[in-house]
C-alpha positions as CSV (number, residue, x, y, z in Angstrom):
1,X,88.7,133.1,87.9
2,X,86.5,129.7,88.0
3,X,85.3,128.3,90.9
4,X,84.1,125.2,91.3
5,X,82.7,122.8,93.8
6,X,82.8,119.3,93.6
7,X,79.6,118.4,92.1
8,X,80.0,121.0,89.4
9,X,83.6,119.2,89.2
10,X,82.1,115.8,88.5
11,X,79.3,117.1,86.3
12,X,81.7,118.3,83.6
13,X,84.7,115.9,83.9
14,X,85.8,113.6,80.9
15,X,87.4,110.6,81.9
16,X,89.4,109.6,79.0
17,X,90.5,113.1,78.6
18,X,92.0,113.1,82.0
19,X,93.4,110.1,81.2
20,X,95.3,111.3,77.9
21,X,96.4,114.4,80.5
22,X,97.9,112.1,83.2
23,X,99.8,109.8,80.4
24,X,101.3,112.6,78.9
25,X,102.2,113.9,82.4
26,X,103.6,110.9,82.8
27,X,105.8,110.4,79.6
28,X,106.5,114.3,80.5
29,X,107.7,113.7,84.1
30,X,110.4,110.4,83.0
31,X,111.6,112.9,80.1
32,X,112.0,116.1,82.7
33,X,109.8,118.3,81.3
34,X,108.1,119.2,84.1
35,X,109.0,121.0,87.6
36,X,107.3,119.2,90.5
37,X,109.9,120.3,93.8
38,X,109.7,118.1,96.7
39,X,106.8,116.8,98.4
40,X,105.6,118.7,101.7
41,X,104.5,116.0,103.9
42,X,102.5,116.7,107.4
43,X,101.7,113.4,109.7
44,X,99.2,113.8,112.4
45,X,99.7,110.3,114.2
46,X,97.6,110.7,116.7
47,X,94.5,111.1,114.2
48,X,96.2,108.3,111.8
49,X,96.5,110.9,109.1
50,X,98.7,112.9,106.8
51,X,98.2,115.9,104.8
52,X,100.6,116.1,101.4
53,X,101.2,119.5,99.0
54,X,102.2,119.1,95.9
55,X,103.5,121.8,93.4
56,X,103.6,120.9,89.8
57,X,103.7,122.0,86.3
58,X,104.3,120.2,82.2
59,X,106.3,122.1,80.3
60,X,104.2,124.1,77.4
61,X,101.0,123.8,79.0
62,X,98.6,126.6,79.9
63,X,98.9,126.4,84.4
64,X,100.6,125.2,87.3
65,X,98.9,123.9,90.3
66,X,99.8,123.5,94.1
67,X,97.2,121.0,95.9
68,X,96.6,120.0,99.1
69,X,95.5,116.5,100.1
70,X,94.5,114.7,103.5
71,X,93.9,111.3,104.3
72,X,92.8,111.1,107.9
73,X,92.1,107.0,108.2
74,X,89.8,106.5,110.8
75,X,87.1,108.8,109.6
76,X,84.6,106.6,107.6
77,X,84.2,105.3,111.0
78,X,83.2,108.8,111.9
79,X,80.8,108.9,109.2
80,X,83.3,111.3,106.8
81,X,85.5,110.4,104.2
82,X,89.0,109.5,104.7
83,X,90.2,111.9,102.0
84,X,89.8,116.1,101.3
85,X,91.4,118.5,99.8
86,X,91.7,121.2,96.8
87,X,93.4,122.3,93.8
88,X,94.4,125.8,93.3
89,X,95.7,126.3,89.6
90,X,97.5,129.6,88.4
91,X,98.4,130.9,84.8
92,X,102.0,129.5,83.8
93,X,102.2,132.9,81.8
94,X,101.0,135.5,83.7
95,X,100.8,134.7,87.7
96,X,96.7,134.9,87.6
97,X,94.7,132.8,89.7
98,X,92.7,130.4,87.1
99,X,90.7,128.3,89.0
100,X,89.8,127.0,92.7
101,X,88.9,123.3,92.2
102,X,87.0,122.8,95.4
103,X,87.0,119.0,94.9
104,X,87.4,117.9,98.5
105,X,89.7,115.2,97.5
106,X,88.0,113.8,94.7
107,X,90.3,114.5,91.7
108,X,93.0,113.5,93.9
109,X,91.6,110.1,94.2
110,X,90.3,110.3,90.6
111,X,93.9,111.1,89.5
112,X,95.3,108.4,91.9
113,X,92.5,105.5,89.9
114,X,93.7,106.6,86.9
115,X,97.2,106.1,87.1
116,X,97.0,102.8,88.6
117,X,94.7,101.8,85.9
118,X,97.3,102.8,83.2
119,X,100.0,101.1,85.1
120,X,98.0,98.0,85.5
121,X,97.4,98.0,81.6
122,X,100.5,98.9,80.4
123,X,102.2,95.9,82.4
124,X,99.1,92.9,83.1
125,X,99.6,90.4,81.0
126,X,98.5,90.2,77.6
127,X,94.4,89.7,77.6
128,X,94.4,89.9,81.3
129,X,91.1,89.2,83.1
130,X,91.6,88.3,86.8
131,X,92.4,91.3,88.8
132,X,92.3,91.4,93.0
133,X,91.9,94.5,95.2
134,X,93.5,94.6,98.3
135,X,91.4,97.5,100.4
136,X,88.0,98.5,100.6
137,X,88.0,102.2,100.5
138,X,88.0,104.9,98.4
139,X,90.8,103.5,95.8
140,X,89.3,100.2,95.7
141,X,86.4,101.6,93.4
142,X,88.1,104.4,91.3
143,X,91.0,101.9,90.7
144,X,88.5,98.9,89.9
145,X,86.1,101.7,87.7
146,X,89.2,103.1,86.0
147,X,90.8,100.3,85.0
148,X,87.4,98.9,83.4
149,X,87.0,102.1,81.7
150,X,90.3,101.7,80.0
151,X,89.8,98.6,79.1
152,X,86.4,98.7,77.5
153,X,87.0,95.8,75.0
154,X,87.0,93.0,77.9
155,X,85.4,92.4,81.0
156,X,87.1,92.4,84.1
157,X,86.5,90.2,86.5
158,X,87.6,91.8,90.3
159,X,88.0,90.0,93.5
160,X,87.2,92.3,96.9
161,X,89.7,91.6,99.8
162,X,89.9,93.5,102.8
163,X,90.5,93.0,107.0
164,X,87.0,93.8,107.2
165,X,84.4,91.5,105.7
166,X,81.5,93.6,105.4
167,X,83.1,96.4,103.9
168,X,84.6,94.4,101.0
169,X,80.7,93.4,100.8
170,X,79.8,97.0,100.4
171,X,82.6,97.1,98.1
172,X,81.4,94.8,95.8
173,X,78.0,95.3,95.9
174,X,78.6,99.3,94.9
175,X,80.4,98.0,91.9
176,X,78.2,95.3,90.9
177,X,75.9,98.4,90.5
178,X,78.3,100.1,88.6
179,X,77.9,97.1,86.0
180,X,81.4,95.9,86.9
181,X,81.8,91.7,87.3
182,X,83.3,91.7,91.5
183,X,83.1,89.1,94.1
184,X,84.8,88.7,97.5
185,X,87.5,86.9,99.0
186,X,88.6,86.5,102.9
187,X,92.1,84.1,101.7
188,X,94.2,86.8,100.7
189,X,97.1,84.0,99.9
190,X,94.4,82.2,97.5
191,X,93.2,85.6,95.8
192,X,96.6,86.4,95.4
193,X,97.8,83.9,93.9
194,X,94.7,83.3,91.5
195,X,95.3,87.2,90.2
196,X,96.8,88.2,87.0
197,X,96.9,92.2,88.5
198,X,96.7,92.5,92.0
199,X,96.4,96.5,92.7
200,X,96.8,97.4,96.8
201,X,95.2,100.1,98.0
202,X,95.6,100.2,101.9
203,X,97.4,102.6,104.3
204,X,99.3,99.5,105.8
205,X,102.7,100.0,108.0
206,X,103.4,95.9,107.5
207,X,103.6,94.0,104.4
208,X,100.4,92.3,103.0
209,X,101.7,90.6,100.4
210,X,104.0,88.0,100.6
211,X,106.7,87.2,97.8
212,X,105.9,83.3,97.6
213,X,102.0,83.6,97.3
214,X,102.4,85.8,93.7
215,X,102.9,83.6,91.1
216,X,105.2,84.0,87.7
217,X,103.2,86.3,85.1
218,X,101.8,88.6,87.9
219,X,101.7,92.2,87.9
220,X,101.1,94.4,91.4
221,X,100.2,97.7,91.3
222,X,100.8,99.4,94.2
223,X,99.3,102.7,95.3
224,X,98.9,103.0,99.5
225,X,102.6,103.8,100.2
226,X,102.6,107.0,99.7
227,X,104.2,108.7,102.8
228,X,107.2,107.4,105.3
229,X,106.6,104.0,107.4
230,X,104.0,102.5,104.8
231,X,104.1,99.6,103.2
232,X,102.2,96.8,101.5
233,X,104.5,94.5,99.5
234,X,107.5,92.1,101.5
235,X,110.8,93.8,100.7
236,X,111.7,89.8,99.2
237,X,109.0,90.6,96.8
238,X,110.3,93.5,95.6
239,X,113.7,92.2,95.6
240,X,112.7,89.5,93.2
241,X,110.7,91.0,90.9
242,X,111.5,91.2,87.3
243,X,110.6,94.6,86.4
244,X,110.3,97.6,88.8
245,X,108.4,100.3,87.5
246,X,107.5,103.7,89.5
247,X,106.2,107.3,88.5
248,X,108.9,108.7,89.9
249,X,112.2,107.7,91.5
250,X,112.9,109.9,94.0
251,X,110.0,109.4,95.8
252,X,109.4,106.0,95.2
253,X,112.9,105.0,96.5
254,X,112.5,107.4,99.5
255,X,109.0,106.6,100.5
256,X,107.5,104.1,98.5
257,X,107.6,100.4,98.0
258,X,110.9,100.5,96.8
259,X,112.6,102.4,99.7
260,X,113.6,99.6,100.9
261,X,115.2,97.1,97.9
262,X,118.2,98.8,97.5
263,X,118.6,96.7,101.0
264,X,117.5,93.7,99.5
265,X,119.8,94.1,96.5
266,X,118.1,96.6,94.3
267,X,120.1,99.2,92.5
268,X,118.3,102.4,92.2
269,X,118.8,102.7,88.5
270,X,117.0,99.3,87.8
271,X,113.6,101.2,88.6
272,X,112.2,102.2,85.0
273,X,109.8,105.4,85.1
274,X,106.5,104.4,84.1
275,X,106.4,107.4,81.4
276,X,109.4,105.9,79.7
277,X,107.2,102.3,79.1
278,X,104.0,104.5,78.1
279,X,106.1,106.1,75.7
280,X,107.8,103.4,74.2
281,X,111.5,104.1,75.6
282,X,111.6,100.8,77.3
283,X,109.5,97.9,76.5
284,X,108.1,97.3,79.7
285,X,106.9,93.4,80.3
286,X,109.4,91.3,78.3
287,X,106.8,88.3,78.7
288,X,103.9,86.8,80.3
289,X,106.2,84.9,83.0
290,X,107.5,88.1,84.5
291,X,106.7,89.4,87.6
292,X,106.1,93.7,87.5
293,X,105.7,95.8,90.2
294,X,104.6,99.5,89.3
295,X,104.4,101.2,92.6
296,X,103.1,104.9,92.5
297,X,103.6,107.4,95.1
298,X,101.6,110.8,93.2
299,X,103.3,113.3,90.9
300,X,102.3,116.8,91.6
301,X,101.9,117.6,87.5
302,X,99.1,114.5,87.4
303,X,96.9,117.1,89.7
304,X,98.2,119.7,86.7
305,X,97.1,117.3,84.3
306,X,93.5,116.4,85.6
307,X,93.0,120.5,86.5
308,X,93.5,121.3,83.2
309,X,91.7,118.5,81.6
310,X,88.6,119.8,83.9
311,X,89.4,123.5,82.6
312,X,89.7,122.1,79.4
313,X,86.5,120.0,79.3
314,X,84.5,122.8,81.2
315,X,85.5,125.1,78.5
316,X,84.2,122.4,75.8
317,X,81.0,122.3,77.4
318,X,80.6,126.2,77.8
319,X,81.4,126.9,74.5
320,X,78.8,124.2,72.8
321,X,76.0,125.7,74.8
Protein backbone atom coordinates (compact mmCIF):
# COMPACT_ATOMS: atom_id res chain seq x y z
CA UNK A 1 0.00 0.00 0.00
CA UNK A 2 1.40 3.73 -0.81
CA UNK A 3 1.67 6.20 1.64
CA UNK A 4 2.14 9.47 1.10
CA UNK A 5 2.52 12.72 2.88
CA UNK A 6 1.68 15.85 1.48
CA UNK A 7 4.86 17.11 0.14
CA UNK A 8 5.56 13.83 -1.60
CA UNK A 9 1.75 14.44 -2.77
CA UNK A 10 2.59 17.79 -4.40
CA UNK A 11 5.99 16.66 -5.63
CA UNK A 12 4.49 14.14 -8.06
CA UNK A 13 1.03 15.71 -8.96
CA UNK A 14 0.10 16.64 -12.59
CA UNK A 15 -2.28 19.33 -12.86
CA UNK A 16 -3.82 18.87 -16.20
CA UNK A 17 -4.05 15.19 -15.52
CA UNK A 18 -6.16 15.89 -12.52
CA UNK A 19 -7.96 17.99 -14.42
CA UNK A 20 -8.89 15.47 -17.38
CA UNK A 21 -9.82 13.13 -13.99
CA UNK A 22 -12.22 15.66 -12.39
CA UNK A 23 -14.02 16.41 -16.07
CA UNK A 24 -14.59 13.04 -16.68
CA UNK A 25 -15.81 12.62 -13.08
CA UNK A 26 -17.83 15.10 -13.86
CA UNK A 27 -19.43 14.09 -17.30
CA UNK A 28 -19.56 10.58 -15.24
CA UNK A 29 -21.47 11.85 -12.19
CA UNK A 30 -24.53 13.84 -14.64
CA UNK A 31 -24.61 10.39 -16.72
CA UNK A 32 -24.81 8.14 -13.30
CA UNK A 33 -21.95 6.24 -13.62
CA UNK A 34 -20.69 6.72 -10.45
CA UNK A 35 -21.89 5.82 -6.65
CA UNK A 36 -21.20 8.72 -4.37
CA UNK A 37 -24.15 7.98 -1.26
CA UNK A 38 -24.91 10.97 0.77
CA UNK A 39 -22.80 13.40 2.26
CA UNK A 40 -21.86 12.88 6.21
CA UNK A 41 -21.78 16.36 7.50
CA UNK A 42 -20.43 17.18 11.25
CA UNK A 43 -20.74 21.12 12.38
CA UNK A 44 -18.82 22.18 15.39
CA UNK A 45 -20.37 25.85 15.84
CA UNK A 46 -18.79 26.66 18.50
CA UNK A 47 -15.19 26.43 16.71
CA UNK A 48 -16.96 27.84 13.36
CA UNK A 49 -16.16 24.58 11.65
CA UNK A 50 -17.43 21.50 9.87
CA UNK A 51 -16.00 18.28 9.02
CA UNK A 52 -17.52 16.51 5.64
CA UNK A 53 -16.94 12.53 4.44
CA UNK A 54 -17.38 11.70 1.30
CA UNK A 55 -17.59 8.19 -0.31
CA UNK A 56 -17.20 7.94 -4.08
CA UNK A 57 -16.36 5.82 -6.97
CA UNK A 58 -16.49 6.17 -11.47
CA UNK A 59 -17.62 3.37 -12.87
CA UNK A 60 -14.63 1.19 -14.67
CA UNK A 61 -11.97 2.79 -12.92
CA UNK A 62 -9.29 1.04 -10.87
CA UNK A 63 -10.45 2.53 -6.74
CA UNK A 64 -12.88 4.05 -4.63
CA UNK A 65 -12.17 6.50 -1.98
CA UNK A 66 -13.79 7.77 1.32
CA UNK A 67 -12.20 11.32 2.52
CA UNK A 68 -12.41 13.28 5.25
CA UNK A 69 -12.37 17.06 5.18
CA UNK A 70 -12.38 19.98 7.87
CA UNK A 71 -12.67 23.52 7.52
CA UNK A 72 -12.34 25.02 10.95
CA UNK A 73 -12.60 29.03 10.02
CA UNK A 74 -11.01 30.89 12.51
CA UNK A 75 -7.69 29.05 12.53
CA UNK A 76 -5.41 31.24 10.24
CA UNK A 77 -5.91 33.52 13.03
CA UNK A 78 -4.44 30.73 15.17
CA UNK A 79 -1.57 30.54 12.91
CA UNK A 80 -3.00 26.97 11.21
CA UNK A 81 -4.82 26.48 8.18
CA UNK A 82 -8.40 26.55 7.90
CA UNK A 83 -8.59 23.17 6.06
CA UNK A 84 -7.18 19.26 6.77
CA UNK A 85 -7.90 16.23 5.97
CA UNK A 86 -7.10 12.72 4.02
CA UNK A 87 -7.82 10.40 1.37
CA UNK A 88 -8.06 6.79 1.93
CA UNK A 89 -8.47 4.93 -1.46
CA UNK A 90 -9.26 1.04 -1.73
CA UNK A 91 -9.17 -1.35 -4.77
CA UNK A 92 -12.74 -1.30 -6.61
CA UNK A 93 -11.76 -5.10 -7.40
CA UNK A 94 -10.45 -6.60 -4.64
CA UNK A 95 -11.28 -4.63 -1.12
CA UNK A 96 -7.25 -3.84 -0.66
CA UNK A 97 -6.15 -0.77 0.86
CA UNK A 98 -4.27 1.18 -2.11
CA UNK A 99 -3.13 4.21 -0.82
CA UNK A 100 -3.26 6.75 2.34
CA UNK A 101 -3.07 10.22 0.76
CA UNK A 102 -1.98 12.10 3.83
CA UNK A 103 -2.66 15.42 2.12
CA UNK A 104 -3.91 17.43 5.03
CA UNK A 105 -6.58 19.05 2.99
CA UNK A 106 -4.65 19.98 0.11
CA UNK A 107 -6.15 17.75 -2.78
CA UNK A 108 -9.38 18.70 -1.38
CA UNK A 109 -8.77 22.23 -2.00
CA UNK A 110 -6.76 21.38 -5.21
CA UNK A 111 -9.84 19.32 -6.38
CA UNK A 112 -12.21 22.25 -5.14
CA UNK A 113 -9.76 25.05 -7.66
CA UNK A 114 -10.10 22.76 -10.30
CA UNK A 115 -13.58 22.45 -10.71
CA UNK A 116 -14.37 25.95 -10.32
CA UNK A 117 -11.79 26.69 -12.93
CA UNK A 118 -13.59 24.33 -15.38
CA UNK A 119 -16.87 25.73 -14.44
CA UNK A 120 -15.69 29.22 -14.91
CA UNK A 121 -14.33 28.28 -18.54
CA UNK A 122 -16.91 26.28 -19.67
CA UNK A 123 -19.62 29.20 -19.04
CA UNK A 124 -17.32 32.92 -19.00
CA UNK A 125 -17.97 34.53 -21.85
CA UNK A 126 -16.27 34.03 -24.97
CA UNK A 127 -12.46 35.53 -24.57
CA UNK A 128 -13.15 36.44 -21.09
CA UNK A 129 -10.46 38.41 -19.28
CA UNK A 130 -11.84 40.21 -16.13
CA UNK A 131 -12.32 37.81 -13.39
CA UNK A 132 -13.08 38.97 -9.35
CA UNK A 133 -12.44 36.84 -6.26
CA UNK A 134 -14.61 37.27 -3.53
CA UNK A 135 -12.41 35.76 -0.34
CA UNK A 136 -8.99 35.70 0.58
CA UNK A 137 -8.13 32.29 1.71
CA UNK A 138 -7.20 29.23 0.60
CA UNK A 139 -9.65 29.04 -2.59
CA UNK A 140 -8.89 32.45 -3.57
CA UNK A 141 -5.43 31.18 -4.92
CA UNK A 142 -6.05 27.52 -6.22
CA UNK A 143 -9.23 28.96 -7.91
CA UNK A 144 -7.22 32.10 -9.34
CA UNK A 145 -3.98 29.52 -10.21
CA UNK A 146 -6.35 26.95 -11.72
CA UNK A 147 -8.18 28.81 -13.78
CA UNK A 148 -4.93 30.53 -15.36
CA UNK A 149 -3.61 27.21 -15.82
CA UNK A 150 -6.49 26.23 -17.93
CA UNK A 151 -6.52 28.93 -19.78
CA UNK A 152 -2.90 29.26 -20.81
CA UNK A 153 -3.54 31.05 -24.15
CA UNK A 154 -4.69 34.49 -22.37
CA UNK A 155 -3.87 36.31 -19.50
CA UNK A 156 -6.18 36.78 -16.72
CA UNK A 157 -6.45 39.67 -15.17
CA UNK A 158 -7.93 39.01 -11.21
CA UNK A 159 -9.39 41.48 -8.81
CA UNK A 160 -8.70 40.54 -4.83
CA UNK A 161 -11.88 41.46 -2.66
CA UNK A 162 -12.28 40.50 0.75
CA UNK A 163 -13.69 41.99 4.46
CA UNK A 164 -10.31 42.22 5.39
CA UNK A 165 -7.96 44.60 3.50
CA UNK A 166 -4.70 43.28 4.30
CA UNK A 167 -5.29 39.87 3.56
CA UNK A 168 -6.66 40.52 0.05
CA UNK A 169 -3.03 42.42 -0.06
CA UNK A 170 -1.37 39.16 0.89
CA UNK A 171 -3.56 37.73 -1.62
CA UNK A 172 -2.44 39.47 -4.29
CA UNK A 173 0.84 39.90 -3.67
CA UNK A 174 1.34 35.80 -3.37
CA UNK A 175 -0.08 35.63 -6.82
CA UNK A 176 1.70 38.37 -8.41
CA UNK A 177 4.61 36.04 -7.47
CA UNK A 178 2.99 33.30 -9.01
CA UNK A 179 3.32 35.40 -12.31
CA UNK A 180 -0.47 35.90 -12.34
CA UNK A 181 -1.84 39.69 -13.38
CA UNK A 182 -4.13 40.52 -9.63
CA UNK A 183 -4.93 43.73 -8.01
CA UNK A 184 -7.30 44.70 -5.19
CA UNK A 185 -10.58 46.08 -4.62
CA UNK A 186 -12.44 47.33 -1.32
CA UNK A 187 -16.11 48.30 -3.61
CA UNK A 188 -17.39 44.98 -3.89
CA UNK A 189 -20.52 46.57 -5.95
CA UNK A 190 -17.89 48.15 -8.45
CA UNK A 191 -15.70 44.92 -8.76
CA UNK A 192 -18.67 43.16 -9.25
CA UNK A 193 -20.07 44.75 -11.70
CA UNK A 194 -16.75 45.38 -13.74
CA UNK A 195 -16.31 41.25 -13.70
CA UNK A 196 -16.86 39.00 -16.56
CA UNK A 197 -16.44 35.69 -13.88
CA UNK A 198 -16.88 36.49 -10.51
CA UNK A 199 -15.92 33.09 -8.51
CA UNK A 200 -16.93 33.42 -4.35
CA UNK A 201 -14.99 31.60 -2.19
CA UNK A 202 -16.13 32.56 1.48
CA UNK A 203 -17.87 30.58 4.24
CA UNK A 204 -20.60 33.43 4.40
CA UNK A 205 -24.20 32.75 6.25
CA UNK A 206 -25.61 36.12 4.37
CA UNK A 207 -25.59 36.94 0.83
CA UNK A 208 -22.56 38.97 -0.71
CA UNK A 209 -23.70 39.42 -3.88
CA UNK A 210 -26.49 41.26 -4.75
CA UNK A 211 -28.68 40.55 -7.98
CA UNK A 212 -28.72 44.29 -9.34
CA UNK A 213 -24.78 44.88 -9.09
CA UNK A 214 -24.08 41.68 -11.75
CA UNK A 215 -24.50 42.83 -14.97
CA UNK A 216 -25.95 40.89 -18.35
CA UNK A 217 -23.00 38.51 -19.77
CA UNK A 218 -21.79 37.63 -16.18
CA UNK A 219 -20.97 34.29 -15.02
CA UNK A 220 -20.59 33.47 -10.98
CA UNK A 221 -19.03 30.59 -9.87
CA UNK A 222 -19.81 29.71 -6.63
CA UNK A 223 -17.87 27.38 -4.30
CA UNK A 224 -18.22 28.45 -0.25
CA UNK A 225 -21.75 26.93 0.19
CA UNK A 226 -20.98 23.86 0.86
CA UNK A 227 -22.81 22.82 4.06
CA UNK A 228 -26.46 23.97 5.61
CA UNK A 229 -26.94 27.83 6.52
CA UNK A 230 -24.30 29.08 3.90
CA UNK A 231 -24.66 31.37 1.46
CA UNK A 232 -23.13 33.87 -0.81
CA UNK A 233 -25.42 34.78 -3.72
CA UNK A 234 -29.16 36.83 -2.98
CA UNK A 235 -31.79 34.19 -3.52
CA UNK A 236 -33.20 37.24 -6.40
CA UNK A 237 -30.00 36.51 -8.05
CA UNK A 238 -30.42 33.11 -8.42
CA UNK A 239 -33.94 33.48 -9.25
CA UNK A 240 -33.04 35.47 -12.23
CA UNK A 241 -30.40 33.97 -13.62
CA UNK A 242 -30.42 32.51 -17.03
CA UNK A 243 -28.69 29.32 -16.69
CA UNK A 244 -28.23 27.43 -13.40
CA UNK A 245 -25.55 24.98 -13.46
CA UNK A 246 -24.37 22.68 -10.45
CA UNK A 247 -22.21 19.40 -9.97
CA UNK A 248 -24.82 17.85 -8.56
CA UNK A 249 -28.46 18.41 -7.78
CA UNK A 250 -29.18 16.89 -4.84
CA UNK A 251 -26.86 18.64 -2.99
CA UNK A 252 -26.91 21.74 -4.52
CA UNK A 253 -30.73 22.09 -4.03
CA UNK A 254 -30.42 20.87 -0.47
CA UNK A 255 -27.35 22.83 0.64
CA UNK A 256 -26.11 24.93 -1.85
CA UNK A 257 -26.90 28.17 -3.53
CA UNK A 258 -29.71 26.85 -5.06
CA UNK A 259 -31.59 25.53 -1.87
CA UNK A 260 -33.31 28.21 -1.78
CA UNK A 261 -34.78 29.22 -5.61
CA UNK A 262 -37.23 26.80 -5.85
CA UNK A 263 -38.75 29.61 -3.23
CA UNK A 264 -38.00 32.27 -5.53
CA UNK A 265 -39.59 30.38 -8.46
CA UNK A 266 -36.94 27.89 -9.55
CA UNK A 267 -37.98 24.44 -10.54
CA UNK A 268 -35.57 21.86 -9.58
CA UNK A 269 -35.25 20.44 -13.03
CA UNK A 270 -34.08 23.82 -14.58
CA UNK A 271 -30.59 23.18 -12.77
CA UNK A 272 -28.39 21.59 -15.69
CA UNK A 273 -25.43 19.25 -14.30
CA UNK A 274 -22.28 20.69 -15.12
CA UNK A 275 -21.00 17.27 -16.63
CA UNK A 276 -23.88 17.32 -19.06
CA UNK A 277 -22.36 21.00 -20.61
CA UNK A 278 -18.64 19.57 -20.44
CA UNK A 279 -19.90 16.80 -22.36
CA UNK A 280 -21.80 18.38 -24.91
CA UNK A 281 -25.45 17.25 -23.84
CA UNK A 282 -26.56 20.72 -23.27
CA UNK A 283 -25.05 23.75 -24.78
CA UNK A 284 -24.42 25.61 -21.81
CA UNK A 285 -24.14 29.65 -22.38
CA UNK A 286 -26.63 30.38 -25.22
CA UNK A 287 -24.83 33.96 -25.52
CA UNK A 288 -22.65 36.55 -24.22
CA UNK A 289 -25.77 38.42 -22.54
CA UNK A 290 -26.69 35.56 -20.27
CA UNK A 291 -26.28 35.48 -16.80
CA UNK A 292 -24.78 31.64 -15.39
CA UNK A 293 -24.42 30.60 -12.13
CA UNK A 294 -22.43 27.23 -11.67
CA UNK A 295 -22.58 26.73 -7.96
CA UNK A 296 -20.53 23.57 -6.70
CA UNK A 297 -20.97 21.95 -3.47
CA UNK A 298 -18.00 18.76 -3.95
CA UNK A 299 -18.68 15.34 -5.42
CA UNK A 300 -17.11 12.59 -3.54
CA UNK A 301 -15.78 10.75 -7.07
CA UNK A 302 -13.74 14.35 -7.81
CA UNK A 303 -11.50 13.11 -4.57
CA UNK A 304 -11.61 9.56 -6.64
CA UNK A 305 -10.61 11.31 -9.59
CA UNK A 306 -7.61 13.41 -8.23
CA UNK A 307 -6.40 10.06 -5.92
CA UNK A 308 -6.15 8.20 -8.87
CA UNK A 309 -4.69 10.79 -11.04
CA UNK A 310 -1.83 11.08 -8.07
CA UNK A 311 -1.60 7.11 -8.19
CA UNK A 312 -1.60 7.40 -11.74
CA UNK A 313 1.12 10.14 -12.16
CA UNK A 314 3.16 8.60 -9.18
CA UNK A 315 3.28 5.45 -11.07
CA UNK A 316 4.50 7.52 -14.30
CA UNK A 317 7.24 8.88 -12.51
CA UNK A 318 8.34 5.52 -10.77
CA UNK A 319 8.31 3.64 -13.78
CA UNK A 320 10.55 6.37 -15.88
CA UNK A 321 13.24 6.33 -13.19
Amino acid sequence: MIDLNKSQIQDCFDLQTAARAIENAYIASAEGRVQAPPVTYLGFEDANGDCHVKTGHVQGTEGFVIKVATGFYDNPAKGLPSSNGLNLMFSATTGAPLAILRDEGWLTDMRTGLGGAIASRALGVDGFKGVLIVGTGLQCRFQARCLQALIPERKLSFTICGRDAAKAETACAELQGDGLSANTATDLEAATRAAQVVITTTPAKMPLIQREWVTPGTHITAVGADSPGKQELATDLVAAADLLVCDLAAQSLHHGEFARAEAEGRRADEVIALGHILSGAHPGRADNKQITIADLTGLAVQDAAISLAVLEARNTEHSSN
